[in-house]
C-alpha positions, 0 to 999 in steps of 0.5 A: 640797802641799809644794815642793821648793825645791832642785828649784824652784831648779833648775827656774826657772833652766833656764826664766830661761835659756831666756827669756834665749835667747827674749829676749836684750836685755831679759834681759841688762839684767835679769841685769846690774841683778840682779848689780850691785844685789845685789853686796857694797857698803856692804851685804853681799850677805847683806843685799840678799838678805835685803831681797830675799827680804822684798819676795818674802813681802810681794808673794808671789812663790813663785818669788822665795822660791826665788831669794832663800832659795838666794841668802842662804844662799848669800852667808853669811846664817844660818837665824836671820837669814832668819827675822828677816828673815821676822819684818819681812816679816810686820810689812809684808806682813801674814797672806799674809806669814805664809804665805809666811815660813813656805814661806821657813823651809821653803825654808831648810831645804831647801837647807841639807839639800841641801847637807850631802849 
C-alpha cells in the first residue's frame, strides 16, 4: 500500500480544522504551542521540525511523518538532512523506526514532486 503524502497532508489537515471547530479551546492552545515551539529561535525552524519529525518515526506516528516531512521541507530542510534525520531516528526507535524512516524518505520525495509541478 502506498500513501500518497501530499494527499495524506491534505486530508489531515481539513480533519485538524474540523476537530478546531468541534473543540475550539483546547485545539487553539494546541495550535498556538505548535506555533511558538516550532518558530525560529536559537534553532532554526528546519531543525525543530526535524527533531519533530524523528520523534514522529520513533513513536510511529503516520500522520506526524506527514505533518513534519511537509513542514521541514518547507522551512528549508534538504533531502539530505531529513535522512540524517531519519538516520537518528532509527539509532532511538530501532527496526519499527526503519519502517517509518523509510515512508519518511518517500514522503519527502513526494512532496518535492509535488512541488516541481
Amino acid at each position: 500500500m502506498e500513501t500518497n503524502y501530499p494527499e495524506y497532508h491534505a486530508h489531515l489537515q481539513k480533519l485538524v480544522a474540523d476537530l478546531a471547530k468541534e473543540s475550539p479551546g483546547p485545539m487553539a492552545g494546541f495550535i498556538q504551542m505548535h506555533q511558538k515551539s516550532v518558530a525560529a529561535g536559537t534553532l532554526p525552524a528546519s531543525i525543530k521540525e526535524m527533531i519533530a519529525l524523528a520523534i514522529s518515526i520513533a513513536v510511529h506516528c503516520d500522520g506526524c511523518i506527514a505533518y513534519h516531512v511537509h513542514d521541514a521541507l518547507q522551512a528549508g530542510a534538504t533531502r539530505q538532512e531529513i535522512a540524517e534525520t531519519i538516520g537518528v531516528a532509527v539509532m532511538m526507535g530501532g527496526g519499527p523506526a526503519v519502517i517509518y524512516g523509510a515512508q519518511a524518505l518517500e514522503a519527502v520525495g513526494q512532496f518535492t514532486a509535488a512541488a516541481e509541478r
